[in-house]
N, C-alpha and C positions, 0 to 999 in steps of 0.2 A: 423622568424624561419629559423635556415641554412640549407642551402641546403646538401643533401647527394653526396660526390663527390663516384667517381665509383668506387674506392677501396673500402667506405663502403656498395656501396649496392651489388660491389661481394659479399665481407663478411656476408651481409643482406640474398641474394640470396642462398647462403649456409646453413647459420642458418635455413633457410626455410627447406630446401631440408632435412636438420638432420632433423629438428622437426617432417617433413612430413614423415618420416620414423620411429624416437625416438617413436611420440604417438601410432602408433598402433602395435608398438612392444612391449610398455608399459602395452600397456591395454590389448594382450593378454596375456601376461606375466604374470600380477594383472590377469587376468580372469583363468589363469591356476593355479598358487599359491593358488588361494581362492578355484577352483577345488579340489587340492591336500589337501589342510587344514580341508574341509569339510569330505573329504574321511577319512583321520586320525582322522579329529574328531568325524567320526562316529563310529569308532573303537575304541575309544579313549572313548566313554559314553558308549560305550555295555560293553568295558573291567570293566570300573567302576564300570557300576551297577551289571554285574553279580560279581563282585572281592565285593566288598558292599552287596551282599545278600548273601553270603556265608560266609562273616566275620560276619555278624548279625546271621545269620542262627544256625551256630555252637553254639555259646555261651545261644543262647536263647534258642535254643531246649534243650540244657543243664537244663538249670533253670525250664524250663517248664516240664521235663520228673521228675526232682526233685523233684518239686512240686508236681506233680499228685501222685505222690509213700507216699509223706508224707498223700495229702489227703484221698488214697484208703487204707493206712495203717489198719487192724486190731486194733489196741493199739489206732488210731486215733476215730476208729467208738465205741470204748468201752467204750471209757471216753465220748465221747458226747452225750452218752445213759445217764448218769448220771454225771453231772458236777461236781456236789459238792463232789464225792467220791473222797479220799485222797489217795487211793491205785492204782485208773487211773490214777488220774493227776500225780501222781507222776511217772506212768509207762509211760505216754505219755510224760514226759516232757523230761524224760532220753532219750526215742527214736529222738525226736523231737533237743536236744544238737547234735546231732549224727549227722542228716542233717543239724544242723548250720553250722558245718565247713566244709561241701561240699558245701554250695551255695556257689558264688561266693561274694554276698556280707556280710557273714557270720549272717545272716540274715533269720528269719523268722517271718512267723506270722499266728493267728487264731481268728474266730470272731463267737461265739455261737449265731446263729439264735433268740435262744430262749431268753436268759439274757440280748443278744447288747453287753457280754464283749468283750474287745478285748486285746489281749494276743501278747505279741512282747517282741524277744529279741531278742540286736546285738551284736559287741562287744564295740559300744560307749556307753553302759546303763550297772546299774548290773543285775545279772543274777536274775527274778523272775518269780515265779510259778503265780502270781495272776494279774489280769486282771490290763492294764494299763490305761485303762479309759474304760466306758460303753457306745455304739454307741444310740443317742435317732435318731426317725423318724421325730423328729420337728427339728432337727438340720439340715441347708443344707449343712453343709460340710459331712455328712453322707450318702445323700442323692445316694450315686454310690454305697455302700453296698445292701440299699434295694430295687434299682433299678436292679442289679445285680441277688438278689434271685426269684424275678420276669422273670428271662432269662430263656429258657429251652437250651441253652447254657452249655455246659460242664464245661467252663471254658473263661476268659476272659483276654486280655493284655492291662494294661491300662498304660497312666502316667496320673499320678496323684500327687499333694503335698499332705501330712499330715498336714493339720494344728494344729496339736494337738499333732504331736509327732517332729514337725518341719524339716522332710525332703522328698524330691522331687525324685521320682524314677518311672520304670517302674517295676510296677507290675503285678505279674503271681496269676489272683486269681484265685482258683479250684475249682469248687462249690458239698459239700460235700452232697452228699442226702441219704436219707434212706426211702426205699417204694417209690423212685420217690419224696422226701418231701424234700427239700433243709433244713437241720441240719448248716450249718456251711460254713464258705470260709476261703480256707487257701492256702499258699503260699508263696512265698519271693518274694524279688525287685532287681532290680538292681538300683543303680545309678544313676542319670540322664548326670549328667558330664562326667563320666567313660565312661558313655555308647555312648553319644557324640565324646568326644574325641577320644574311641577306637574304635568302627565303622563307624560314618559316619564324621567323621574329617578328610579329609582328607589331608588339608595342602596346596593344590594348587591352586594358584589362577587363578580368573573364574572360576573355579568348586564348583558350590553348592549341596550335596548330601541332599536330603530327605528321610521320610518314611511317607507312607499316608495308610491311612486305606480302605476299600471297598468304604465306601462313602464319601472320598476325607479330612477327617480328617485327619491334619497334627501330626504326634505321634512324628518325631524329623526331627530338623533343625537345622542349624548352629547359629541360633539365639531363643533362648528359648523362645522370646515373642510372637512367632505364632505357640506351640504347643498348640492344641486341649487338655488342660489336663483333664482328667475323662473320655476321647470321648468313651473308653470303654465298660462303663456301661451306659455313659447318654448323649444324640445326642447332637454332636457338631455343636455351632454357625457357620452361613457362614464367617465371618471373620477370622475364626479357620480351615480353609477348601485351601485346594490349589486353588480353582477356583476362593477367593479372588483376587490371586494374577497373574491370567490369566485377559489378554484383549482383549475379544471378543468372541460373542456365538461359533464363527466356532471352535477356540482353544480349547473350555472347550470342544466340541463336538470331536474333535480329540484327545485328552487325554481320554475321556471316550471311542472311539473306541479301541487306542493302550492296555488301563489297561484290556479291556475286551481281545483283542487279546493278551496279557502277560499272563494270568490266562487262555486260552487255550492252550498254550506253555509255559509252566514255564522253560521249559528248555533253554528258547532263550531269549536276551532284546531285546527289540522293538524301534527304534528311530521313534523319527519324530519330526520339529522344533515349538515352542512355542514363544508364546512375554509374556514372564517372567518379573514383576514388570516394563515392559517400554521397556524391553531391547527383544531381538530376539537372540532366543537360542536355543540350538540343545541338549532335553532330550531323553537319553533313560528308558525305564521303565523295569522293572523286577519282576516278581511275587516269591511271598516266602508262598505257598501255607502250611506251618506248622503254619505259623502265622495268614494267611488271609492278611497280610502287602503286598506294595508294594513299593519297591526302589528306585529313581529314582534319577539321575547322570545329573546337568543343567550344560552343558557347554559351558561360551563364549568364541566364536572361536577369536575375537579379543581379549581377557583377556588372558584367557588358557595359557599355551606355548604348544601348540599340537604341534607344528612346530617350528626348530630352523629358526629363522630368521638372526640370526647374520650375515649370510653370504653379506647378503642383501644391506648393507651400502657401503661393502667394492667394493662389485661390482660394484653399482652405480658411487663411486669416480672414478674407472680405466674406466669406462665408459664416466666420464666426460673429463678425460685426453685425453683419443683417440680421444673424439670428438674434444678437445681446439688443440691437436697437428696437427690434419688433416684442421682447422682453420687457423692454424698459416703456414702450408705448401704453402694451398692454397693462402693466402693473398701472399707470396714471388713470385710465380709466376704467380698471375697476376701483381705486379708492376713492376717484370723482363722484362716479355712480354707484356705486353699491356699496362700498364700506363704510364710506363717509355716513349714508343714512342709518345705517345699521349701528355704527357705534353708538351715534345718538341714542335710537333708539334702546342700545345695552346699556346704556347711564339709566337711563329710566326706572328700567328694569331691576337694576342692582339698589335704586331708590325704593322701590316698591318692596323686594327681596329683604332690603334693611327695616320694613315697617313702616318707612311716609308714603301711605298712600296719596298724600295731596297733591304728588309731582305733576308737572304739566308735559304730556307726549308731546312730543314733535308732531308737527301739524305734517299729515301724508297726503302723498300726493299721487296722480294719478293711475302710478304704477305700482308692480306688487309689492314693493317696500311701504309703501300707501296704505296699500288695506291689511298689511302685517300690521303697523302702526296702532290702526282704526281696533284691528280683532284684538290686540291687548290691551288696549283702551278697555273695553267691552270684560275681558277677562279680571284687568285689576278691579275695577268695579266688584268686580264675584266674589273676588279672593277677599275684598273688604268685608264685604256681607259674611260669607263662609267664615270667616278667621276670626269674629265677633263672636259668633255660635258656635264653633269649635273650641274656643277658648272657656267658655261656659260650658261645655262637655267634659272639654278636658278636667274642670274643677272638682267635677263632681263624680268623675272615674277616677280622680287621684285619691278620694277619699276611700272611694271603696279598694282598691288598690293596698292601702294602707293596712287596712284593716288583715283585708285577705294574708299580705305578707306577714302580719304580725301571726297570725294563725298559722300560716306555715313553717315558719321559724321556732315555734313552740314543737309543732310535731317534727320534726326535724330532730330537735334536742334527744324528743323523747323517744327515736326512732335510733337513734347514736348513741345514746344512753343506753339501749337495748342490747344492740352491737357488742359495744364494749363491754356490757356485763356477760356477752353471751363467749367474748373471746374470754373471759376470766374463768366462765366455767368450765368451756373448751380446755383451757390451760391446766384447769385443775384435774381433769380427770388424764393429762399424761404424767406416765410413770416416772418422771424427771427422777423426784428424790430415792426413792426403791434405787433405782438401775444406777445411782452415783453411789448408794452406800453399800449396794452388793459388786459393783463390778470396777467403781473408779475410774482411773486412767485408763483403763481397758477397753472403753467403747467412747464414741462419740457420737451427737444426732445432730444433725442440718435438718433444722424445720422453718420451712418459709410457706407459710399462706398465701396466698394471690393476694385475698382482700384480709378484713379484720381476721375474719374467720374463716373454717378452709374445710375441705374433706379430707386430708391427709390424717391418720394420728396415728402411734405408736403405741405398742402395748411389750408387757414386761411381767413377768412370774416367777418369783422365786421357788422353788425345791432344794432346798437342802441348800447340797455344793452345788446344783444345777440350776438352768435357766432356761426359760420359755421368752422368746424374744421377736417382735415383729413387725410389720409395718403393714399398714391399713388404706387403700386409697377409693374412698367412695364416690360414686358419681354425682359429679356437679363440683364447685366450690361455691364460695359467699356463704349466706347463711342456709341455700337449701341442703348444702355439703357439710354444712358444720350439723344440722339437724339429724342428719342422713349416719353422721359419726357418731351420735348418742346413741342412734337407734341398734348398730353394727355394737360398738361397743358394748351393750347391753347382752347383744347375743352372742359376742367372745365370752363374756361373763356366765352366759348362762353352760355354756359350750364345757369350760375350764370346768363348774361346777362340776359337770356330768362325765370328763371320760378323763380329767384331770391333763396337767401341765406337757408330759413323758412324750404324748402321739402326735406332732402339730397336723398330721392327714385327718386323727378322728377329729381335732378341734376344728378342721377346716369344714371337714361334713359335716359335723353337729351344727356350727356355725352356720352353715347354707340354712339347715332344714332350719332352722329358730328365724333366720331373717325371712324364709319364704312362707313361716306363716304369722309374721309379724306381717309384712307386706298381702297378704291375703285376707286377712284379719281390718286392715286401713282400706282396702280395695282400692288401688292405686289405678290410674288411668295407664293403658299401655302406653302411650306415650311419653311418660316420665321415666327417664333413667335411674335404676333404684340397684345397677351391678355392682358391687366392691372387687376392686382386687386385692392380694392378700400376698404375705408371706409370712411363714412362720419356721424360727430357728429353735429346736431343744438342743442345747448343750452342756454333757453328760461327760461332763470332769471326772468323773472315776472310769471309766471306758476308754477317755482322751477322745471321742469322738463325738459328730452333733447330728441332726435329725433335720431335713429341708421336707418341708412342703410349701409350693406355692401355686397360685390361683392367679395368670399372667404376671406373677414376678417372680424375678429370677434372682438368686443367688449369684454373687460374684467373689470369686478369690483370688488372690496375687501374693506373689512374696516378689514381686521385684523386677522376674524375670521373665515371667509370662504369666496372662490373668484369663481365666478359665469360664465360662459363663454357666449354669447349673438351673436350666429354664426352670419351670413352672409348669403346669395344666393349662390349657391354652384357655380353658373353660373360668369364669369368673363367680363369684358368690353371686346367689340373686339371679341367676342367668334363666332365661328359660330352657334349656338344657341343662343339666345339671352336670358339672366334673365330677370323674374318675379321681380327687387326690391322693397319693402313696405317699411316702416318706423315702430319703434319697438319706443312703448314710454316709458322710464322711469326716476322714477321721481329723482330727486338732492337730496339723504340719507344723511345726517349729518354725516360726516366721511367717506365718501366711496369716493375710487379714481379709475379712468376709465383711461383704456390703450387700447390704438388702437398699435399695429404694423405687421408689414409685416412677410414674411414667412422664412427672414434671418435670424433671432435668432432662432426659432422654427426649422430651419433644422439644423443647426453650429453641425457638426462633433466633435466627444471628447470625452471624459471620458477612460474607459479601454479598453473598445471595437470600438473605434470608430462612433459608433452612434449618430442620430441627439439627440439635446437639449430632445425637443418631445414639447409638449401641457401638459405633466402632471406636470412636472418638471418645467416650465414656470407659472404655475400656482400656484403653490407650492412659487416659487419663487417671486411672487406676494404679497401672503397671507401674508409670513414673515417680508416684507416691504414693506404694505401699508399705518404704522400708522410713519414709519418717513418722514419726509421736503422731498419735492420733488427733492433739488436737491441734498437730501444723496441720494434719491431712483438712481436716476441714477449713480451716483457711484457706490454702489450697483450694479446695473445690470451688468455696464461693469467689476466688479471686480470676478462677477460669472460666464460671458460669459471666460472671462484669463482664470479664474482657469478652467473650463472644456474645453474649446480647449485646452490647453497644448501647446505643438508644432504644430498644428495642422494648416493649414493656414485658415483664413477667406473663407467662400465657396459661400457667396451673399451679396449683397447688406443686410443693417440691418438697420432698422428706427424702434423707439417704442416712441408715441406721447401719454402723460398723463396729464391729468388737473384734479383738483378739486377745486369742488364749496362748502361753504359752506351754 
């Protein structure tokens, strides 16, 4: 990565210093604009919605005052005393033309209680006196008629489609009574498009204008598929309901306070903010107390244009200018002043650095680039002195230097020399050749030392048709383990001597007592580890069975299908407590292979974490390869030990001794 020379990290140092100034002028700036946009845009939903209920207000109160005048008509209640009279219908119908072309959608209509007819003319149909279809009670697109004469309601505003005469309007129905007895419902519509477009359409975007009814029946939207239609006369589903389209109890809970406090103050709109279909938006609401309706104006303030922002871009850019020109000032004068002397003075330096002391400094001047100049002036001077003298030091520690290494390079030889004669003898006292020319293909041993030499070894005893077989692991590895193994091996020997091959418990005890007073005899310091662990197998081919004892190592068997563990005395050779060892008898299974080894593979470091092999994993690893040749298994073994150390270095001595009898 390259280095920053000091022209960029002025320039670095500067950028800081803007940015450390730029953000939180930014962010009040953004925290004051969003201030300001809010405040407009709260002015900005009252202007609507009250502008929005008085553009509905007018035209509706129109139709609805039209309406009422045709239902309380005289001429109206005269004919509906007698339907079938040809001298009313004919007087109502002439009245009834008269109010067609004052509604707005030249349009009316009437529905006899009694008969279900229903009576409509506009200017899309011709003109008839007689009913244009008969409303039934089994019919459910009828169903807002006879729901309606059920109302003690005056009158009702509904939208609603016709299905029957095939168009979609808000209608103004009157509910005509006689004696209190509902006779009749009559009326006109309006539009639903018309009525859309010319009131609550308002063209801007992020403004969504509504109309909802007392209990939150949506009556018009910008989008016709979530009006409430019939909601009128017959209760509207909740997905037909504005609180669909609210998220969360608290919201729906704050629009029912605002509509309740609208309809206390119809003169005023009411804001407060909403999370409308997803989005978080600033409604006011407005009541239109003629209708029972309420208004209500959703405006996103990021959609809206409540606020010209245009300005916004342009200032940013002259912002960026001033910043890149006060940038490009400062960079001229610091290489004016201060880089420009400084590189001089770094040629100097790199002169001096290369061995010509004789360069000439730049002559400094009054400032501290000056007296930098003057102080290495002063210093090369030293360095000339000093590096005269050192160099005549160094001549004459390179001599003895010489010497020394050549002296240590000698004991070194003869220190490796040692080693490797000590690994030869190591080597010579295991029982390799004995245990190939009694047992063969029969057994196999994995012996791996940390270093040259190791505490691990193996011992071997023939009897007859029988065998004494074992593994040995002493504390420490290198050479204080390989020394440690002669000593131990000496007192198998003496051990074997004394209670012979048959018992591997007595040879474990004889064993102890010979090590513990070889080690008593040296007088070892307590702090030097001098435990051996042990295992010893006798196997007694004429019985078919074999003999375990072991001193923390355990016996393992498998034929394939499951591997069995067969511990040890938890106690060690050498120990200051002394073990209890018995002998464990079992018997020679047709297929099953037995492994003795040490505690070097079971601890080996590896995998992704680091951790030992383990006992369970070892075991596992057993089971998988105990029905092939003994000398795949140990391929096997060391090609499972690789793959989980990794790069990992070997961390102990490792011996794993395996035979099978059939």
């Amino acid at each position: 990565m390259a280095k920053l020379g000091l022209r960029a990290k002025s320039l670095l140092a500067l950028i800081l210093a803007c940015l450390l100034a730029l953000i939180p002028t930014v962010f009040l700036g953004w925290h004051a604009m969003e201030q300001v946009r809010e405040h407009f845009g709260r002015a900005y939903a009252d202007n609507f919605a009250l502008l929005s209920r008085q553009r509905i207000l007018a035209p509706v109160s129109r139709e609805l005052a039209l309406s009422q005048r045709l239902a309380y008509s005289e001429v109206t209640r005269l004919w509906l005393q007698d339907e079938d009279d040809p001298a009313r219908r004919a007087m109502f119908f002439r009245e009834a033309e008269g109010y067609r072309r004052d509604f707005r959608s030249h349009s009316y209509f009437l529905i006899v209680a009694k008969s279900g007819n229903y009576y409509f003319n506009d200017d899309d149909k011709p003109y008839s006196d007689q009913p244009r279809y008969t409303l039934s009670a089994q019919d459910p697109n009828d169903n807002w008629f006879y729901s309606s004469i059920k109302s003690d309601a005056a009158y009702n505003i509904n939208v609603n489609p016709d299905a029957k005469l095939h168009v979609t309007r808000v209608w103004f129905n009157i509910i005509v009574r006689e004696a209190g007895k509902p006779v009749a419902i009559t009326g006109a519509g309006l539009d639903l498009s018309d009525f859309l477009r010319e009131f609550v359409g308002s063209g801007e975007p992020g403004v969504t204008p509504m109309i909802i009814d007392a209990q939150g029946a949506i009556q018009a939207h910008p989008d016709p598929a979530r009006i409430a239609y019939n909601s009128g006369a017959i209760a509207a589903g909740d997905n037909a309901k504005i609180y669909s389209m609210i998220g969360g109890a608290a919201d729906k809970t704050a629009l029912q306070q605002a509509m309740d406090t609208a309809r206390r103050e119809p003169a005023h709109a009411h804001t407060l903010w909403l999370r409308l279909q997803g989005k978080r938006q600033l409604v006011s609401v407005a009541y239109v107390p003629e209708l029972n309706w309420y208004v209500l104006g959703a405006v996103d303030l990021h959609a809206a244009r409540v606020v010209d922002m245009t300005w916004v871009w342009p200032a940013m850019v002259a912002l960026l200018l001033l910043v890149g020109g006060l940038l490009l000032a400062f960079g001229l004068a610091v290489n004016r002043l201060v880089l420009r002397p400084i590189r001089n003075l770094q040629q100097s330096a790199r002169a001096i650095a290369d061995g010509r002391y004789d360069v000439t400094l730049p002559a400094g001047g009054a400032d501290e680039v000056g007296d930098l100049s003057r102080a290495f002036g002063v210093m090369a001077a030293k360095v000339r002195s000093h590096t005269a003298e050192l160099e005549s030091k160094v001549r004459e520690r390179t001599v003895e230097l010489e010497a020394a290494n050549r002296a240590m390079a000698a004991v070194n030889k003869k220190l490796g020399d040692s080693i490797d004669y000590a690994s030869l003898i190591q080597q010579a006292i295991l029982p390799d050749r004995q245990m190939a020319q009694s047992m063969g293909l029969r057994h196999f041993v994995m012996w791996k030392p940390r270093d040259v030499v190791g505490g691990d070894f193996y011992v071997f005893r023939a009897d007859g048709e029988n065998f004494l077989l074992g593994v040995m692991d002493c504390a420490g590895h290198g050479v204080p383990g390989a020394l440690m193994t002669m000593l131990v091996r000496a007192a198998v020997d003496v051990a074997l001597a004394e209670v012979g091959p048959a018992d591997p418990a007595a040879v474990l005890v004889r064993t102890d007592r010979a090590i513990r007073a070889m080690l008593r005899d040296a007088q070892f310091p307590d702090s030097v580890a001098t435990s051996t662990d042990a295992g010893l197998v006798y196997i007694d081919r004429t019985h078919g069975r074999l003999l375990f004892a072991g001193a923390k190592i355990s016996l393992y068997e498998s034929n394939g299908d499951v591997c069995r563990e067969h511990k040890g005395v938890r106690r060690a050779l050498g120990e200051k407590r002394q073990g209890d060892y018995t002998n464990l008898e079992l018997p020679l299974t047709q297929g099953s292979t037995f492994y003795l080894t040490t505690d070097g593979f079971l601890d080996q470091a590896g995998g992704e974490l680091g951790y030992g092999f383990g006992g369970t994993r070892f075991a596992e690893m057993l089971r998988q390869n105990a029905r092939l040749p003994l000398s795949q298994q140990c391929d096997a073994f060391e090609q499972a030990l690789a793959e989980y150390r990794g790069n990992l270095p070997q961390r102990d001595d490792i011996t794993i001794l395996s035979f099978r009898f059939e």
